[in-house]
C-alpha positions as CSV (number, residue, x, y, z in Angstrom):
1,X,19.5,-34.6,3.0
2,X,16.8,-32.5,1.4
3,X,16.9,-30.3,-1.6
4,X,16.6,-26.6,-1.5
5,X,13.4,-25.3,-2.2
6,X,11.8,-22.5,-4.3
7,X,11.7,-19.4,-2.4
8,X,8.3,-19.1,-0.4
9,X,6.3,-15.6,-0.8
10,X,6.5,-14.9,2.8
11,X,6.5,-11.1,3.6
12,X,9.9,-9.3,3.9
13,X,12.4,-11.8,3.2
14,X,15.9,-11.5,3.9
15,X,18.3,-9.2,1.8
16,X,21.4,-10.4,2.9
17,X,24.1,-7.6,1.8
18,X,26.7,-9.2,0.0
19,X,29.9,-8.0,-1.7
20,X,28.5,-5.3,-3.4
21,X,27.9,-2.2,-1.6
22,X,24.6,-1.2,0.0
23,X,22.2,0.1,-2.0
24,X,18.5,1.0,-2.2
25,X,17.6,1.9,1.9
26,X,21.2,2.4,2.8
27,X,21.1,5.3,-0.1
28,X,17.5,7.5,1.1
29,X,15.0,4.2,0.8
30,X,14.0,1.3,-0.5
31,X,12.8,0.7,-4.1
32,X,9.2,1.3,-5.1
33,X,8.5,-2.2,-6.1
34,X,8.4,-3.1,-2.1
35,X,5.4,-2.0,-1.9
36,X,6.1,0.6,0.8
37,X,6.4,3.9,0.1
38,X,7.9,6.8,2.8
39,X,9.8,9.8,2.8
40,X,13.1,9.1,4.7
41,X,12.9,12.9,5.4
42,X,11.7,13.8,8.8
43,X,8.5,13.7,9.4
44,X,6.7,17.1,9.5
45,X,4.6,18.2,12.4
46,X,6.4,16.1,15.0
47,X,6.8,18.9,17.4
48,X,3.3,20.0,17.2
49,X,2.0,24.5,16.4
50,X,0.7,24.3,20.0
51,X,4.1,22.8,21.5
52,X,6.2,25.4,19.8
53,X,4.0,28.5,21.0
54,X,4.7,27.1,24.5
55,X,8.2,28.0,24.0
56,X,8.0,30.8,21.9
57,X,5.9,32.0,25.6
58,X,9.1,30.4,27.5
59,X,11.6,32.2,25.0
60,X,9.8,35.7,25.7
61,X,9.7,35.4,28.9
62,X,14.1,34.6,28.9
63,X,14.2,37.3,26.8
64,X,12.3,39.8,29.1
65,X,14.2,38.8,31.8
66,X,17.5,39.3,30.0
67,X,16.3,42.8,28.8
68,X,15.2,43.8,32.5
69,X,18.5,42.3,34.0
70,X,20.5,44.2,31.4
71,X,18.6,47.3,31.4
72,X,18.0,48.2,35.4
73,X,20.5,45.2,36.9
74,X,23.7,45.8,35.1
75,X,23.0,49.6,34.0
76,X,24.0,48.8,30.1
77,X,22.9,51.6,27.9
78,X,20.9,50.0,24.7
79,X,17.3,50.7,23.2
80,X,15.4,48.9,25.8
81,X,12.3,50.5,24.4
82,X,12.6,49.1,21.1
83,X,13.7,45.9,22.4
84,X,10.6,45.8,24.9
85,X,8.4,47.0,21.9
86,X,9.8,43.8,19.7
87,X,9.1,41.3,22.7
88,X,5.7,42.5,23.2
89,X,4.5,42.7,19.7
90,X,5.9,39.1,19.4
91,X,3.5,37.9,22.3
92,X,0.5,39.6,20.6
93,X,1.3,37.9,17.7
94,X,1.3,34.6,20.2
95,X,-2.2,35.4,21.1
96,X,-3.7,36.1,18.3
97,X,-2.5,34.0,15.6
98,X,-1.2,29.8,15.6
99,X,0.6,28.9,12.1
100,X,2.2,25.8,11.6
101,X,6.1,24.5,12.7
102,X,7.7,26.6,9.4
103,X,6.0,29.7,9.8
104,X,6.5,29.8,13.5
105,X,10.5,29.0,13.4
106,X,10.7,31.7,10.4
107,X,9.3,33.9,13.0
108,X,11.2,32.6,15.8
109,X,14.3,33.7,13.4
110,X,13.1,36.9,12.6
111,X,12.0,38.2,16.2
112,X,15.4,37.1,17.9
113,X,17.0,38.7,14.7
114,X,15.6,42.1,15.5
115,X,16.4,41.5,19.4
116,X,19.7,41.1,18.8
117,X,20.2,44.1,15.4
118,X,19.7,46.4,18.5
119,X,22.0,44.5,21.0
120,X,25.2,44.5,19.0
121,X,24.1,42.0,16.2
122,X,26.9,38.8,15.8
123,X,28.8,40.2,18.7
124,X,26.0,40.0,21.1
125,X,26.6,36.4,22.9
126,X,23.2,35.2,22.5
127,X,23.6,35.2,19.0
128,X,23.8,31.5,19.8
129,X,19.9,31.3,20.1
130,X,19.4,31.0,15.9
131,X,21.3,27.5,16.2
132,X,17.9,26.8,18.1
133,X,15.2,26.9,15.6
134,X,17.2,25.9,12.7
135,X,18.0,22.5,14.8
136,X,14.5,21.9,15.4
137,X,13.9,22.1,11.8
138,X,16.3,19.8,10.7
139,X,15.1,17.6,13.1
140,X,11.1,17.7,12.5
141,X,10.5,19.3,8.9
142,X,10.7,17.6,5.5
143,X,14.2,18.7,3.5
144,X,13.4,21.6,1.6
145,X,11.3,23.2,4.7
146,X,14.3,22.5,7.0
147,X,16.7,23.9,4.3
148,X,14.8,27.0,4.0
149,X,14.7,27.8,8.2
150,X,18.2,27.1,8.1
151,X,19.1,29.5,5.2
152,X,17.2,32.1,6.5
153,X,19.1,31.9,10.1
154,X,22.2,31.9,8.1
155,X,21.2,35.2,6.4
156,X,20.2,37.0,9.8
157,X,24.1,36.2,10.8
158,X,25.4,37.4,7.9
159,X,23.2,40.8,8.4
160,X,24.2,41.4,11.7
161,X,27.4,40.8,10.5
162,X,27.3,43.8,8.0
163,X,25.2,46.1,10.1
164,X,23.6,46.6,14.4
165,X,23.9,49.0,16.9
166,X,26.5,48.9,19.3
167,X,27.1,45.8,21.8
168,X,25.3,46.9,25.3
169,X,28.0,48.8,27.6
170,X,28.0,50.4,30.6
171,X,29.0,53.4,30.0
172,X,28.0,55.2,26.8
173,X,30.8,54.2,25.0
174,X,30.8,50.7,23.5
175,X,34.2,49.1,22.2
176,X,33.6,49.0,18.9
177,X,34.9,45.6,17.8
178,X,37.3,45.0,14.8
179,X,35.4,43.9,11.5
180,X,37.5,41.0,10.9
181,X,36.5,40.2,14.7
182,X,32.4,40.6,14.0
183,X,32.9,38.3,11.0
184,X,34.6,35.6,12.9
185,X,31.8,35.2,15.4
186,X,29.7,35.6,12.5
187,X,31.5,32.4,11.1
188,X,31.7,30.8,14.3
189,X,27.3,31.0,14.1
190,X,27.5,29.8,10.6
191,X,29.3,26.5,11.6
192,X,27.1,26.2,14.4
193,X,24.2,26.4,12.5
194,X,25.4,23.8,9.7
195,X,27.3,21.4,12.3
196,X,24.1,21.1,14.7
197,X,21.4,21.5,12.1
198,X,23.3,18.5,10.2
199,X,23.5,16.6,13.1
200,X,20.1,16.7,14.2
201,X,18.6,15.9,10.7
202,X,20.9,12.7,10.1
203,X,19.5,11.6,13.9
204,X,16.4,12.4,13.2
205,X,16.5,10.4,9.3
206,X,17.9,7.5,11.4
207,X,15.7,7.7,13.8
208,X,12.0,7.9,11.6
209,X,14.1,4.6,9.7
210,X,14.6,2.9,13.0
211,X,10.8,3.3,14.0
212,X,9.5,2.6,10.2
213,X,11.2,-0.6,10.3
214,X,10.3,-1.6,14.0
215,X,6.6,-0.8,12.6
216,X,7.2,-3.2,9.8
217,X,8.6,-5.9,11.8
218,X,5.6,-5.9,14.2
219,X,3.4,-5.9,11.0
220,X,5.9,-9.2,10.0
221,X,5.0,-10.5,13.5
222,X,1.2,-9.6,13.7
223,X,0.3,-11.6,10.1
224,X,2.7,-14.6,11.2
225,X,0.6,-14.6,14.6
226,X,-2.6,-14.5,12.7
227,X,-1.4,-17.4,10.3
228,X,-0.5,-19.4,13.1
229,X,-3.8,-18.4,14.4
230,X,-5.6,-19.5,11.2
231,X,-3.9,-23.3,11.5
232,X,-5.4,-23.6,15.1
233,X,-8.4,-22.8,13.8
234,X,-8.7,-25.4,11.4
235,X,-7.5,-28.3,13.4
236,X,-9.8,-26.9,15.8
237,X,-13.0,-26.8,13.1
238,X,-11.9,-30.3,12.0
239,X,-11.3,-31.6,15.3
240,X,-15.1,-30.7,16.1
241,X,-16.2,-31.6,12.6
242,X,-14.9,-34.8,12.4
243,X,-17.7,-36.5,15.1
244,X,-21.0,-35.0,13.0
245,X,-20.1,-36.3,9.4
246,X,-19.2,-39.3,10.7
247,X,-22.8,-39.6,11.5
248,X,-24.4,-38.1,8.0
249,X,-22.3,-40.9,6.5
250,X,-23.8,-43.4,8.6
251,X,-27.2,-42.3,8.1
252,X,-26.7,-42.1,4.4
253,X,-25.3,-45.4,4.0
254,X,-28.1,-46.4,6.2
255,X,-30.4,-44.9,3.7
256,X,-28.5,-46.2,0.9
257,X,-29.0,-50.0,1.8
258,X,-32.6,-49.5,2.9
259,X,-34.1,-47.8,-0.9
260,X,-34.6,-49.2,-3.9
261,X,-32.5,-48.1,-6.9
262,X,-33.4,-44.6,-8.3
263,X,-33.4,-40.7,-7.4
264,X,-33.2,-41.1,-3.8
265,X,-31.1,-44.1,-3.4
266,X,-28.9,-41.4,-5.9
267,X,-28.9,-39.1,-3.3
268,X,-27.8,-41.0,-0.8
269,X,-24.6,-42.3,-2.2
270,X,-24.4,-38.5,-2.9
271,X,-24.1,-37.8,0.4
272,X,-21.8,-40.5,1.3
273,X,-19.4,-39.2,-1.1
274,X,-19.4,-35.9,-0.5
275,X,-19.1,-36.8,3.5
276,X,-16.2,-38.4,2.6
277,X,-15.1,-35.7,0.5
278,X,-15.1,-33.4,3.8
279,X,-13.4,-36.1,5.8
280,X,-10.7,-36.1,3.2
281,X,-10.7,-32.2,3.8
282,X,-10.1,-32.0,7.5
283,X,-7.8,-35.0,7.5
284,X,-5.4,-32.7,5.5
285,X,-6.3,-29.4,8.2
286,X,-5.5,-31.9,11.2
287,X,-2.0,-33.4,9.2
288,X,0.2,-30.0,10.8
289,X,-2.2,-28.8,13.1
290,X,-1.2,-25.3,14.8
291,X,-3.5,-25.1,17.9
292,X,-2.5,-23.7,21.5
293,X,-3.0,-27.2,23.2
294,X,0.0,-28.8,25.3
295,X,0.8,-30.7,22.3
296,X,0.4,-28.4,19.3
297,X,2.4,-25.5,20.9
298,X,5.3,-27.2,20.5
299,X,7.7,-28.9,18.2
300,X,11.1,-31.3,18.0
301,X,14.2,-29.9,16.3
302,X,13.5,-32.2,13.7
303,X,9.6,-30.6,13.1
304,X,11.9,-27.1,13.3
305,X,14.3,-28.0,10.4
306,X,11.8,-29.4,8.4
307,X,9.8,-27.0,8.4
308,X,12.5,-24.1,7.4
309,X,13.5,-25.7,4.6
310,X,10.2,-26.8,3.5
311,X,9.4,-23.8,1.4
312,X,12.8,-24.5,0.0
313,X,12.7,-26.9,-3.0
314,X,13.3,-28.0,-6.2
315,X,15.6,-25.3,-7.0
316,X,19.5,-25.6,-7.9
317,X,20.8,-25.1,-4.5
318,X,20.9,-28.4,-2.4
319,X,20.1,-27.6,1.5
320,X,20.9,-30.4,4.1
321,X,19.5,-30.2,7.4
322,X,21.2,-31.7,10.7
323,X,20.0,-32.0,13.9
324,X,23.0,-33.4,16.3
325,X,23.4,-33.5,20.4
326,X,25.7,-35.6,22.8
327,X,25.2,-39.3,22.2
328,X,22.4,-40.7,23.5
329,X,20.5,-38.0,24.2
330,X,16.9,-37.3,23.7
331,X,16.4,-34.2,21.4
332,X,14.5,-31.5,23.6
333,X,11.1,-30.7,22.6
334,X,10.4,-26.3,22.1
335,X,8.0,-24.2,21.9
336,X,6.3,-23.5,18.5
337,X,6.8,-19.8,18.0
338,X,6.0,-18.0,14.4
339,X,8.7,-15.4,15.4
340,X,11.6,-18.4,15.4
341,X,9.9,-19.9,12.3
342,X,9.8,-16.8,10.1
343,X,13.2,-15.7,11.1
344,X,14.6,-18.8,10.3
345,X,13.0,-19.5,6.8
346,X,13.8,-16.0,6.0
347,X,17.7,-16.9,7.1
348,X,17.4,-19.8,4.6
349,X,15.6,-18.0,1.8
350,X,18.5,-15.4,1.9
351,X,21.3,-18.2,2.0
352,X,19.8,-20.1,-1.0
353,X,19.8,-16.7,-2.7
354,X,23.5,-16.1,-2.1
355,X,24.7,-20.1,-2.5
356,X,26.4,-21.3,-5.2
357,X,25.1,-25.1,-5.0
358,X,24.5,-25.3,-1.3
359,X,22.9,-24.9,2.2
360,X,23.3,-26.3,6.0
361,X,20.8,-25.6,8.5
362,X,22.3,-27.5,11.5
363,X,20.7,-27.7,14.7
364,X,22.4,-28.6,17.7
365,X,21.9,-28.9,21.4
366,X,23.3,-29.7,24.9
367,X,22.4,-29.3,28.2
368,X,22.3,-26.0,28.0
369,X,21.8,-24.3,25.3
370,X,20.0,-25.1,21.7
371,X,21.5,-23.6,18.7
372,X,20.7,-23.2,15.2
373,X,23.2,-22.4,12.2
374,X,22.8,-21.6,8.7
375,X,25.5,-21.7,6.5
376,X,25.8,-21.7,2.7
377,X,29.2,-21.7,0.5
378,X,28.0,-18.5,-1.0
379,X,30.5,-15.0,-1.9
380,X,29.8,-14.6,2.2
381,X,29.4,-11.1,3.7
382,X,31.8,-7.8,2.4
383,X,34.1,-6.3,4.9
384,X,31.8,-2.8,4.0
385,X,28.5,-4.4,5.0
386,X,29.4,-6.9,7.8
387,X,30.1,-4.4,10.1
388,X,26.5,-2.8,9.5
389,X,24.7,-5.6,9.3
390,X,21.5,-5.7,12.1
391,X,20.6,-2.0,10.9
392,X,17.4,-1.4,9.1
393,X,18.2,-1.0,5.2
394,X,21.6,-2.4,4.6
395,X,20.9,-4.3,1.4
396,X,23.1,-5.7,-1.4
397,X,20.2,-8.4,-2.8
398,X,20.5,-8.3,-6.5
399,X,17.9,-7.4,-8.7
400,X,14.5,-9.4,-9.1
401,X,16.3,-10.6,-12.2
402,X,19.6,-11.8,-11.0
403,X,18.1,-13.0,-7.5
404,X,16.6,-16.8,-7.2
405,X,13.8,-15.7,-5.1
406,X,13.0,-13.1,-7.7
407,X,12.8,-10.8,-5.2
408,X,14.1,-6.8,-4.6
409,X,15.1,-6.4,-1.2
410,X,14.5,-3.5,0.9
411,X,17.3,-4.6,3.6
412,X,15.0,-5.1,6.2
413,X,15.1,-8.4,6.0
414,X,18.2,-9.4,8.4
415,X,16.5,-6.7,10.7
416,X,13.4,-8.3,11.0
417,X,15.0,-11.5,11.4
418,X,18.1,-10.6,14.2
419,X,14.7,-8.5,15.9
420,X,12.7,-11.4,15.9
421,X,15.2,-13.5,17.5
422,X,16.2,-11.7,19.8
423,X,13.1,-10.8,21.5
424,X,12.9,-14.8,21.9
425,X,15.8,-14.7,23.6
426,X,18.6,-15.6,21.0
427,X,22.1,-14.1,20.7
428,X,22.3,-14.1,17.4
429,X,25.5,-13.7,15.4
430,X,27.1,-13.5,12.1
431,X,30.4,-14.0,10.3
432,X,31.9,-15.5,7.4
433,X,33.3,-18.9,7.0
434,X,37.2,-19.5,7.0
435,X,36.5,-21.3,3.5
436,X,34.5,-18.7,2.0
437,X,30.6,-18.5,2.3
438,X,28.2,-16.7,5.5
439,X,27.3,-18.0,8.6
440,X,24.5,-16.8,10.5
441,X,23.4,-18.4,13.9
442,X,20.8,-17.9,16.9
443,X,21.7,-19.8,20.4
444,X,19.2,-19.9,23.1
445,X,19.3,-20.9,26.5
446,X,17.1,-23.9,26.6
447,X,15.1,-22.2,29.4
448,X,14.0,-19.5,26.9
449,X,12.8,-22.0,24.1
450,X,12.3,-25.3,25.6
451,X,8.8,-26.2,25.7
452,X,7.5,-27.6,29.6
453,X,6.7,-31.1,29.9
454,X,3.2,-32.2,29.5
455,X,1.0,-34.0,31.8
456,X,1.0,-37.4,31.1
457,X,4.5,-37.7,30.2
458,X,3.7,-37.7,26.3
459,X,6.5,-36.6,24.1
460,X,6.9,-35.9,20.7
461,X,10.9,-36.6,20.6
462,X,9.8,-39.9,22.1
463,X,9.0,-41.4,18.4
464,X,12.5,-39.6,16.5
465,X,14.8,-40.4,19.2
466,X,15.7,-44.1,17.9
467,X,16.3,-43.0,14.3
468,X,18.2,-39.1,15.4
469,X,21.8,-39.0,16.6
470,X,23.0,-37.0,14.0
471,X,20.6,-38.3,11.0
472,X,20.5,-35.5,8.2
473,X,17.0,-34.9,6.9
C-alpha cells in the first residue's frame, strides 16, 4: 500500500468533469491561466484569395452558361444584355484586382444579387446560390466577419423581395406572382441561410477544437518522448563515464600515497573526492535508467504501478496499487512507453483530485489481455458529462483553489489521455462505480504491449515473481 502523492507538474493533467457542469472549453475555451491562448472562432484565411477567385471563374462561367441556355435555348425574354454586362464586369474585376476571403464573398453576394434583381429577384430558383458564400463564411472567417457576409446575404433577399424585374418567361408576359408568395421564398432563403450558415460554423468551431487539441496532444507526446530521451542519455553518459574516473581515482590515490604531506598531496585527495563525488552522480543517473537497450525498453507491472503513483505522495488521499494474475503465474514483462506512462499518471493525478480519502490503481493480467484500472471513491462522473467524456474540452475541475493539484483544467486532459491510449492499442473505458466513485480503465491485448523476450533469457519479472501474486505495493 502506498500513499497518494502530491500532484506532479507534468503538462496537461487530467480534468476529470465531475458533477458540476462543463465549463471553461465546453463554453468557447479554456481559461487564460493554461497558458494557451486561441480563438475558438474559425480560423480566417482557410480557404485561401487565390482558391476563391478560382470559383468566382467557375461561378461565371455557370452563370454564362445559364444566361446563354436561357436566353437563345429556351427563348425566355429578360435583359440578357445587362445580365451579360454584370458577368463580364465581374471577371474584369477577377483579373484585375485579388482582395481577401471577406471582400471577395461580399462581392460574390453583391454580383449574384444583381444577376438575379434582373431575373425575377426571390422568385428566381437560383436564388439558392447566396446560401453559398454565407456558408463558406461561417465556415472559414472569424465571428463578426462571418456575421457580417451573412447579414448582408440576408438583406439582398429581403431586397429582391421588395423589388426585381419580372421572372424570365417565354412569352412576354410573365405571371406575376402573389406578394405573400415572393415573401415566402424570400423566407424559405432566410432559413436557409441561418440553418446552413449555423451549421457550417458549429462544424467548423468543432472542428479547429478537434485539431488544436490533437496539436496539443502531440506536443504532450513530443516532450514525454524527449524526457524519455533525456534518461537514456544519462544512463548512457554514466554508463561510459563510469570506466575513466575510475581510473583518475586510482591515479590520485596513487599520487596520494606516493607525496609527502602539503599542497599537492592536498590536491590529490582533492581529486579523489571529487571523483567520487561524480561516481555518486552517475550512480543516481543509472538507479532508473531509460535507454533503448533490450533491457531498458521495458518494464514489469510492478515497475508500471510504481511508477504512476510515484508522483503521488504525501497528500491526504491514500492510493494502493495491485498488481494480480492467475495463480502461479509469472507477471509479463511490457514495453516502456511514455505515451502509457503519462496517460496513466495523468488518470491518477485526476482521481486523487476527485477522491475523498482514496485511490486503486490495479493491474491485472491473463493470457490474453493486460489491464489496468483506476478507481477512486470520489462524487464519480455526472450523467451530463459521462456521456461527453473523450471530447476535447469537457471539464468540470474545480478552481486552482478548491483542486489538490492546484491546477485549472482546460479539459483536455482525459483527451490526451483516452488519445494516448489508444494509439497504443488500449480500449479504454469509463464508468462509475455501483458504490459511488469513477472508474477508468485501458485493456490491451498482450500482443500490443508485451515486450519480446530477450536474448539470453534474462527477465526482469524473474526477481518479483516469488514475492507478487496479488502483493499490494
Amino acid at each position: 500500500m502506498t500513499n497518494s502523492a502530491q500532484t506532479s507538474s507534468r503538462l496537461a493533467n487530467l480534468d476529470r468533469p465531475g458533477p458540476a457542469s462543463a465549463q471553461a472549453g465546453a463554453q468557447g475555451g479554456p481559461p487564460p491561466s493554461d497558458g494557451l491562448s486561441f480563438d475558438t472562432a474559425p480560423m480566417s484565411g482557410r480557404f485561401g484569395a487565390a482558391m476563391l477567385v478560382q470559383l468566382r471563374w467557375m461561378i461565371l462561367g455557370l452563370e454564362l452558361a445559364i444566361v446563354l441556355a436561357g436566353a437563345y435555348g429556351f427563348g425566355l425574354h429578360f435583359h440578357v444584355k445587362a445580365c451579360l454586362a454584370v458577368i463580364g464586369a465581374s471577371a474584369l474585376v477577377n483579373l484585375a484586382f485579388v482582395y481577401g476571403p471577406l471582400a471577395q464573398l461580399c462581392f460574390n453576394i453583391v454580383q449574384v444579387t444583381l444577376l438575379l434583381t434582373l431575373t425575377g429577384g426571390s422568385s428566381n430558383p437560383f436564388c439558392v446560390l447566396l446560401i453559398t458564400p454565407a456558408s463558406l463564411a461561417a465556415a472559414t472567417l472569424k465571428d463578426g466577419r462571418a456575421l457580417a457576409v451573412c447579414l448582408l446575404a440576408a438583406a439582398a433577399v429581403v431586397f429582391m423581395a421588395v423589388w426585381s424585374l419580372p421572372l424570365p418567361w417565354p412569352t412576354a408576359g410573365a405571371p406575376v406572382l402573389p406578394p405573400l408568395l415572393r415573401y415566402a421564398y424570400a423566407f424559405a432563403i432566410l432559413v436557409g441561410i441561418g440553418v446552413t450558415a449555423g451549421y457550417a460554423w458549429r462544424v467548423a468551431v468543432e472542428s479547429a477544437k478537434m485539431e488544436l487539441a490533437l496539436t496539443f496532444t502531440q506536443t504532450v507526446l513530443a516532450r514525454e518522448q524527449r524526457l524519455s530521451a533525456l534518461g537514456g542519455l544519462a544512463a548512457a553518459a554514466a554508463h561510459e563515464l563510469g570506466t575513466p574516473l575510475a581510473t583518475i581515482s586510482i591515479v590520485a590515490k596513487e599520487m596520494a600515497r606516493e607525496v609527502a604531506d602539503g599542497p599537492l598531496r592536498d590536491d590529490a585527495e582533492l581529486l579523489i573526492s571529487q571523483a567520487e563525488r561524480c561516481r555518486e552522480i552517475l550512480r543516481r543517473l543509472t538507479e532508473e535508467p531509460e535507454t533503448d537497450d533490450a533491457v531498458h525498453a521495458r518494464m514489469t507491472l510492478l515497475q508500471l504501478v510504481n511508477e504512476v503513483i510515484e508522483p503521488h505522495r504525501e497528500t491526504a488521499v491514500r492510493v494502493e496499487a495491485l498488481v494480480a494474475g492467475p495463480p502461479n503465474a509469472r507477471p509479463p514483462e511490457i514495453r516502456r512507453m511514455p505515451e502509457v506512462l503519462h496517460a496513466m499518471t495523468s488518470l491518477v493525478e485526476n482521481a486523487v483530485d476527485f477522491a475523498r480519502s482514496e485511490v486503486l490503481v490495479s493491474v491485472r493480467f491473463d493470457e490474453a489481455a493486460i489491464s489496468v484500472e483506476v478507481r477512486d471513491d470520489g462524487p464519480g462522473f455526472s450523467a451530463d458529462i459521462l456521456t461527453r467524456l473523450g471530447q476535447p474540452y469537457v471539464t468540470s475541475r474545480p478552481g486552482a483553489e478548491g483542486s489538490r493539484s492546484g491546477h485549472i483544467g482546460m479539459g483536455l486532459g482525459f483527451f490526451i489521455a483516452k488519445t494516448l491510449l489508444e494509439r497504443t492499442g488500449a480500449d479504454v473505458d469509463f464508468r462509475n462505480g455501483r458504490g459511488g466513485g469513477a472508474i477508468i480503465a485501458a485493456r490491451w491485448s498482450r500482443t500490443a504491449i508485451e515486450a519480446p523476450p530477450i536474448p539470453g533469457g534474462f527477465e526482469l519479472g524473474a526477481f518479483e515473481s516469488d514475492e507478487f501474486a496479488g502483493d499490494e505495493n
